[in-house]
C-alpha positions as CSV (number, residue, x, y, z in Angstrom):
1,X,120.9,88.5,-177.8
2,X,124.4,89.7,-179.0
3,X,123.9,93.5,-180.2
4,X,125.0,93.0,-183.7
5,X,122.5,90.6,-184.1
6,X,120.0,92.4,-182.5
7,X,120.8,95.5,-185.0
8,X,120.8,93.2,-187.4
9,X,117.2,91.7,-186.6
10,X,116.1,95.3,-186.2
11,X,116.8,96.2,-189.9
12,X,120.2,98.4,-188.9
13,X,121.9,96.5,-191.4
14,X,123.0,92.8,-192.0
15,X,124.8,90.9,-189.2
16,X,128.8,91.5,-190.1
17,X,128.0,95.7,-191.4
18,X,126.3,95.7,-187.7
19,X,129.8,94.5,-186.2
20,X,131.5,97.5,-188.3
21,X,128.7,99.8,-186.7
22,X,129.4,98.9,-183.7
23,X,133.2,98.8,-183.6
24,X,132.8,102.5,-185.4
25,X,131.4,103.8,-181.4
26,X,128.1,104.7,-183.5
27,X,125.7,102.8,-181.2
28,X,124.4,103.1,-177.5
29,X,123.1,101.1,-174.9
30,X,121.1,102.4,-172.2
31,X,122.7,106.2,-173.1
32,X,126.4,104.6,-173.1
33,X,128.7,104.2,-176.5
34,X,129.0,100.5,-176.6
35,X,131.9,99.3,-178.8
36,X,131.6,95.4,-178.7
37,X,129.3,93.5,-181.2
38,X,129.0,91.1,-178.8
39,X,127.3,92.9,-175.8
40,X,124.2,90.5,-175.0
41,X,121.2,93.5,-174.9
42,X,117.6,92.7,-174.6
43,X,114.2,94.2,-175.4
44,X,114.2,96.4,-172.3
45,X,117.6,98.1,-173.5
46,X,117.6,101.1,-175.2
47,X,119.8,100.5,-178.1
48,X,120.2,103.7,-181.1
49,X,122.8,104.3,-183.8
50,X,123.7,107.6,-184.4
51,X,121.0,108.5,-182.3
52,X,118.3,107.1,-183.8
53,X,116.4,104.6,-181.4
54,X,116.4,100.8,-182.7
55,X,113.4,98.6,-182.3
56,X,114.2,94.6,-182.4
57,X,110.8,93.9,-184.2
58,X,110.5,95.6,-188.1
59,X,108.2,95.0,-191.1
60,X,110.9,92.5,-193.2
61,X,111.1,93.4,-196.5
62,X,112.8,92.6,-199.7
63,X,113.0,94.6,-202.6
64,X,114.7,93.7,-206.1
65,X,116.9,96.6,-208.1
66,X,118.5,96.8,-211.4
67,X,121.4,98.6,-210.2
68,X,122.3,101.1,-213.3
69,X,125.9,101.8,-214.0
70,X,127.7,104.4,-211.5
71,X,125.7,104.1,-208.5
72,X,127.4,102.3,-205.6
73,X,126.2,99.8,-203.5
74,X,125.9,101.3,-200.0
75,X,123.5,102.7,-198.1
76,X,125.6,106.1,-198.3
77,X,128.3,107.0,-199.9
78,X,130.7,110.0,-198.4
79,X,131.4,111.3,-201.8
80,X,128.0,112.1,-202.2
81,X,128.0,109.5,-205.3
82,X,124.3,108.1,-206.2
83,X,123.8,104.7,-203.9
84,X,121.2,101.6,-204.2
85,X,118.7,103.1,-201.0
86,X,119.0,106.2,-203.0
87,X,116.9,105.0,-205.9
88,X,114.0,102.9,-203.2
89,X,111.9,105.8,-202.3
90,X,110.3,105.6,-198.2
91,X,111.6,105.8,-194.6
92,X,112.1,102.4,-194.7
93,X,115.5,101.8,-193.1
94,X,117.4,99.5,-196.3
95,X,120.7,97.7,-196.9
96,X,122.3,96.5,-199.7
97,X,122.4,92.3,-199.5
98,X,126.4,92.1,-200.6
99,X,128.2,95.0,-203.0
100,X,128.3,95.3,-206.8
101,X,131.2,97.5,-208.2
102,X,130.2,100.8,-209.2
103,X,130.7,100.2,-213.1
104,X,128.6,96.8,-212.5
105,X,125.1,96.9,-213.4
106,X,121.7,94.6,-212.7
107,X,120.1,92.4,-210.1
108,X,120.9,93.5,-206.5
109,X,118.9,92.8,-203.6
110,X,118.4,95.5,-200.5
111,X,116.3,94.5,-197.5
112,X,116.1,95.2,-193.6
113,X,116.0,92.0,-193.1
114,X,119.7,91.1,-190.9
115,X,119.5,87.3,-191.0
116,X,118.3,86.8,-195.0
117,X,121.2,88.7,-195.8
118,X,123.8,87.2,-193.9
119,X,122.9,83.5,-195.5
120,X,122.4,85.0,-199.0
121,X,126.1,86.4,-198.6
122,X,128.3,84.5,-196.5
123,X,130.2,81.8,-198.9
124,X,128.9,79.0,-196.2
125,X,125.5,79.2,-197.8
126,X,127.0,78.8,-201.4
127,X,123.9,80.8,-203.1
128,X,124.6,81.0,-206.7
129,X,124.8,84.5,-208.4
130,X,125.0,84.5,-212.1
131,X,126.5,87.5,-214.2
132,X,126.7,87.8,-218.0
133,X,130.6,88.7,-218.8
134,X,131.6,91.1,-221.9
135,X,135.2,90.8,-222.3
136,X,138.2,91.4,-224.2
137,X,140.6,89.5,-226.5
138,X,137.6,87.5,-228.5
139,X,137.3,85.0,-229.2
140,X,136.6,82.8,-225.8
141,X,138.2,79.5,-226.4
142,X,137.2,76.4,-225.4
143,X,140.7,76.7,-222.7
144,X,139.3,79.3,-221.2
145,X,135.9,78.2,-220.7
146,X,137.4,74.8,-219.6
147,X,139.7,76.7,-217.0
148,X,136.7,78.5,-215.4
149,X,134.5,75.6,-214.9
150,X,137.2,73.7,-213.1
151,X,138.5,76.9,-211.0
152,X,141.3,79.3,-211.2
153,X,144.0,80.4,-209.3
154,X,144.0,83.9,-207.8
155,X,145.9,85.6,-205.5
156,X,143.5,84.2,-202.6
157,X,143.5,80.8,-204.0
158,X,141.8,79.1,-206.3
159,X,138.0,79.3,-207.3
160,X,135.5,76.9,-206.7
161,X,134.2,76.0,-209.7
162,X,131.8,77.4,-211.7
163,X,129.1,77.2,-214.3
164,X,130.3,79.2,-217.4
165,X,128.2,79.2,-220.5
166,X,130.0,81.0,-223.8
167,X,127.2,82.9,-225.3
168,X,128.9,84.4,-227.8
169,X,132.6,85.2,-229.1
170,X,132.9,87.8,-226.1
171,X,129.8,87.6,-224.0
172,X,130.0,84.6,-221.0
173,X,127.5,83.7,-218.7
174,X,129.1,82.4,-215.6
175,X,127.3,81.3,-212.5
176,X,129.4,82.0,-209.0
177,X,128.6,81.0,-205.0
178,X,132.0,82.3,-203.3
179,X,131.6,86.0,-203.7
180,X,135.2,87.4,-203.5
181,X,135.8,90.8,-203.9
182,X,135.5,91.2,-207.9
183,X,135.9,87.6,-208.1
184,X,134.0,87.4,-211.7
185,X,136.9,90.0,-213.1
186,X,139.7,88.7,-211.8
187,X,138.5,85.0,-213.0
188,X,138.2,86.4,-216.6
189,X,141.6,88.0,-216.3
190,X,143.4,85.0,-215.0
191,X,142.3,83.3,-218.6
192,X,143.1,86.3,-220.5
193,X,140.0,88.1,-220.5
194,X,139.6,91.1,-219.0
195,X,136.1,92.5,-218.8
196,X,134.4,94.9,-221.0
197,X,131.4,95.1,-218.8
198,X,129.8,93.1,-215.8
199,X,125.7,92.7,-215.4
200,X,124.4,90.5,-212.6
201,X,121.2,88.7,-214.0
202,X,120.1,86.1,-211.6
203,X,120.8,86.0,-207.5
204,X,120.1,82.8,-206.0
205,X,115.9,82.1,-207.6
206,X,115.5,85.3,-208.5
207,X,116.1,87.6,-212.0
208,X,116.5,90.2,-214.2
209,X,113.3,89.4,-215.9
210,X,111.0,92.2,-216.6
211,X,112.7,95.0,-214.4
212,X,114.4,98.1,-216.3
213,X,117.4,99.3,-215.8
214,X,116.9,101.7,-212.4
215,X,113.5,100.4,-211.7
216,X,113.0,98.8,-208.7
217,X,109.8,96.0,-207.0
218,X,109.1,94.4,-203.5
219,X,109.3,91.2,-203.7
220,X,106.1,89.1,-202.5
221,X,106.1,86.3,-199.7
222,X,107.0,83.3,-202.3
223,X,110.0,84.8,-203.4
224,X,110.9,85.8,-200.2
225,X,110.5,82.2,-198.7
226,X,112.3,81.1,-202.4
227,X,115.3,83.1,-201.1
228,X,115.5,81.4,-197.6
229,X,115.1,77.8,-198.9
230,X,118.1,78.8,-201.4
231,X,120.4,79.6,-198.4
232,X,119.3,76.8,-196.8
């Protein structure tokens, strides 16, 4: 097995923040710094990161957080800012499942769990995320809501595109699967919207519903297996 994905299956962190890990000369195999993701290990290798021993077998586990504003979405932060592990007490060892700006709030998944991550993430897998949009210059006209379903160009290209509902003058619902980095904001200001604010309310089966702002739940075997028949 390649050593990213063993980290990966041993709940260091999903597949591609393993490669990071790796490349970073925080891991070591048999007592050497090993620098390539790609180094085929097995279960009679002694593999730790920051030297902290790794185990390819852990408990998988999936927990459901409604990220309040401020907090960022890392497992730490070196400003010493407030980040998503932060507010899941335990020992268990957690990662975010993709990245929510700072002054973005709601649903965000964190799990140990390498390979559920990767296919809830990578654009391949086209798992929807849906956010509710506040934004500027109201009202949202029928142009602009007509521009977003049928994709918009960005510096990276155009969108897919997406399912946008107009739930008010100023407040969108808009459902992505491509997660680009702050794709929903830059979509809202390519129509002449910028955002107000930014809450993610449903990823993939899963949402909001019944979770507080801060608060926190493991998710139970059905919604688990929910989220791996959504990324196929």
């Amino acid at each position: 097995m390649r050593l990213a994905k063993f980290l990966a299956a041993g709940g260091v962190a999903s597949r591609r923040a393993a490669e990071g890990i790796v490349r970073a000369g925080r891991v070591t195999v048999n007592g050497s710094v090993v620098e390539d993701p790609a180094r085929e290990v097995n279960s009679s290798d002694a593999v730790s990161v920051d030297g902290l021993p790794v185990s390819g077998e852990v408990n998988r586990v999936v927990y459901a957080l409604n990220k309040p504003a401020g907090v960022v979405s890392t497992a730490r932060d070196p400003q010493r800012r407030p980040t998503v592990v932060s507010l899941v007490p335990g020992d268990q060892r957690l990662y975010p499942v993709g990245r929510l700006d700072a002054d973005t709030t709601g649903l965000i998944l964190l799990t140990n769990d390498g390979e559920l991550a990767h296919r809830l993430t990578h654009p391949s897998f086209e798992v929807p995320k849906t956010y509710r949009a506040t934004v500027a210059n109201p009202p949202v006209r029928a142009a602009a809501v007509r521009a977003l379903r049928a994709g918009v160009e960005l510096e990276d290209g155009m969108t897919a595109p997406a399912r946008v509902r107009r739930l008010s003058d100023r407040l969108l619902e808009i459902t992505i699967h491509e997660g680009r980095k702050r794709q929903v904001k830059r979509m809202c200001d390519a129509v002449g919207h910028p955002l107000s604010s930014l809450q993610r309310v449903a990823f993939g089966p899963l949402t909001l519903e019944g979770l507080a702002v801060g608060r926190w739940r493991r998710l139970g075997e059905k919604e688990i297996e929910a989220l791996r028949t959504a990324s196929g």
